[in-house]
C-alpha positions as CSV (number, residue, x, y, z in Angstrom):
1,X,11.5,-9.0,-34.4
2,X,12.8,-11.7,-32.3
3,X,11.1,-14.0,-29.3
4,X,12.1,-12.5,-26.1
5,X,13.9,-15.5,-24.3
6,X,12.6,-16.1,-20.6
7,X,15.4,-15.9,-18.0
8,X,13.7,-17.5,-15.2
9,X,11.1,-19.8,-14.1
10,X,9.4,-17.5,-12.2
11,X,9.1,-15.6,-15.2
12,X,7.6,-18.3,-16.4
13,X,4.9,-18.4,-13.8
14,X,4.0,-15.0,-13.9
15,X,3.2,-15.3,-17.7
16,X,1.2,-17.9,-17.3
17,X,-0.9,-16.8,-14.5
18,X,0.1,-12.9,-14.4
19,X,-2.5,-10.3,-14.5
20,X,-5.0,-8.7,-12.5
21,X,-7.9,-11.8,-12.9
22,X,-6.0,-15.4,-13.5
23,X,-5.2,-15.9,-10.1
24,X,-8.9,-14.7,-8.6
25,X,-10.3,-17.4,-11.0
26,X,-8.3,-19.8,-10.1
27,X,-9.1,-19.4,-6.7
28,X,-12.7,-19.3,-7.6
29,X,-12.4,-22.7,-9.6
30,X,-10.3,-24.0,-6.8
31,X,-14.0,-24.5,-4.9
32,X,-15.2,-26.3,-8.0
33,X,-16.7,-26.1,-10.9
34,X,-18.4,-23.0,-12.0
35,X,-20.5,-21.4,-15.3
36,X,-19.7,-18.5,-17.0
37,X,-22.4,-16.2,-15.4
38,X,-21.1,-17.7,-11.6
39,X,-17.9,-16.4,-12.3
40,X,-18.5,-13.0,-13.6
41,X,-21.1,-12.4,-10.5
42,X,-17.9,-13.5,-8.2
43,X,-15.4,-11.4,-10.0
44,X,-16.7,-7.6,-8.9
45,X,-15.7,-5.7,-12.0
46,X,-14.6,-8.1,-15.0
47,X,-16.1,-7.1,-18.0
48,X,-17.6,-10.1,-20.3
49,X,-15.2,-9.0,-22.7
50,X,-12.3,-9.4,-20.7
51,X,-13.6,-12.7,-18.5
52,X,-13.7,-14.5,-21.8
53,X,-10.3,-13.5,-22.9
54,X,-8.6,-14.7,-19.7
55,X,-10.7,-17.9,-20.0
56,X,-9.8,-18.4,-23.7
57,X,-6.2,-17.9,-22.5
58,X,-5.9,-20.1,-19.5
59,X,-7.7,-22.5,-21.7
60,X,-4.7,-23.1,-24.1
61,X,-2.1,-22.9,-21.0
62,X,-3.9,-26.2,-20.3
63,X,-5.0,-24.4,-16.7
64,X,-8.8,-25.0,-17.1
65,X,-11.1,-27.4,-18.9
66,X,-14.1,-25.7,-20.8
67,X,-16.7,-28.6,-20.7
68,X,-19.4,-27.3,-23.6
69,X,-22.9,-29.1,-23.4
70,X,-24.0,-28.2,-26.8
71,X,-27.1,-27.6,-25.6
72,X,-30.0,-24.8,-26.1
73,X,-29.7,-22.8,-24.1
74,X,-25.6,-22.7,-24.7
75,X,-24.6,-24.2,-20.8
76,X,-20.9,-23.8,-20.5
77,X,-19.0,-24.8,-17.3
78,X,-15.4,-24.3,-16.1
79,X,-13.3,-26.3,-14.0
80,X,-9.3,-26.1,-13.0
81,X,-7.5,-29.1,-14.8
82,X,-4.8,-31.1,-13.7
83,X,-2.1,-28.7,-14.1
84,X,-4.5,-25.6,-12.7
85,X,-4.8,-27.6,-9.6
86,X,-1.2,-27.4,-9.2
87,X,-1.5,-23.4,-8.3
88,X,-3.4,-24.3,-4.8
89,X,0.0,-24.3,-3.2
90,X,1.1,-21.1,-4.5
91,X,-2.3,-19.1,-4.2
92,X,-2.9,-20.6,-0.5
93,X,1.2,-18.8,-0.2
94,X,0.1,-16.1,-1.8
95,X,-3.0,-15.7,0.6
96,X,-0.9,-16.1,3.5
97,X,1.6,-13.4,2.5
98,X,-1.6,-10.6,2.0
99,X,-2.6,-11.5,5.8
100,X,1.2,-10.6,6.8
101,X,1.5,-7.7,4.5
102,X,1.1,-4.4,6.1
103,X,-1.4,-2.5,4.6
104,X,-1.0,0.5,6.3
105,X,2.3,1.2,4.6
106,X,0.4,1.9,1.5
């Protein structure tokens, strides 16, 4: 089967940080750094399933940094790297355009 080719950067964007939960923890990182447990409490619905998949995966897009104590009990904290930082403009634009949006032309 071969490698769909992406067309665009945008298309680019969106695989890296599409989905219904990249963006809200990136916004919840974006206030600093933040354990497991913090960020499922903040994210109304995730499953622990699902939370650690979307970590895992915005782990090897290089988006966050898992810093792992090694300690017991296991103490795990997340924080936006480098690159993740790099999203503030766009989710700040993002945030902006959901104020403007109309919502009652649902």
């Amino acid at each position: 089967m071969p490698v769909k080719q992406v067309c665009c950067s945008v298309e680019v964007t969106l695989k890296v940080i599409g989905g219904r939960w990249k963006v809200l923890i990136i916004h919840h990182l974006l206030n600093g750094t933040m354990r497991f447990n913090e960020l499922q409490r903040n994210l109304t619905g995730i499953t622990h399933r699902t939370l650690s998949r979307q970590l895992r995966e915005m782990e090897v897009h290089q988006l966050i940094v898992r810093n792992d104590f090694n300690e017991i009990p296991p103490r795990v904290e997340y924080s936006l790297s480098p690159l993740g930082h790099s999203l503030k403009a766009i989710l700040l634009a993002m945030d902006e355009w959901g104020r403007k949006y109309p919502v009652a032309a649902e």
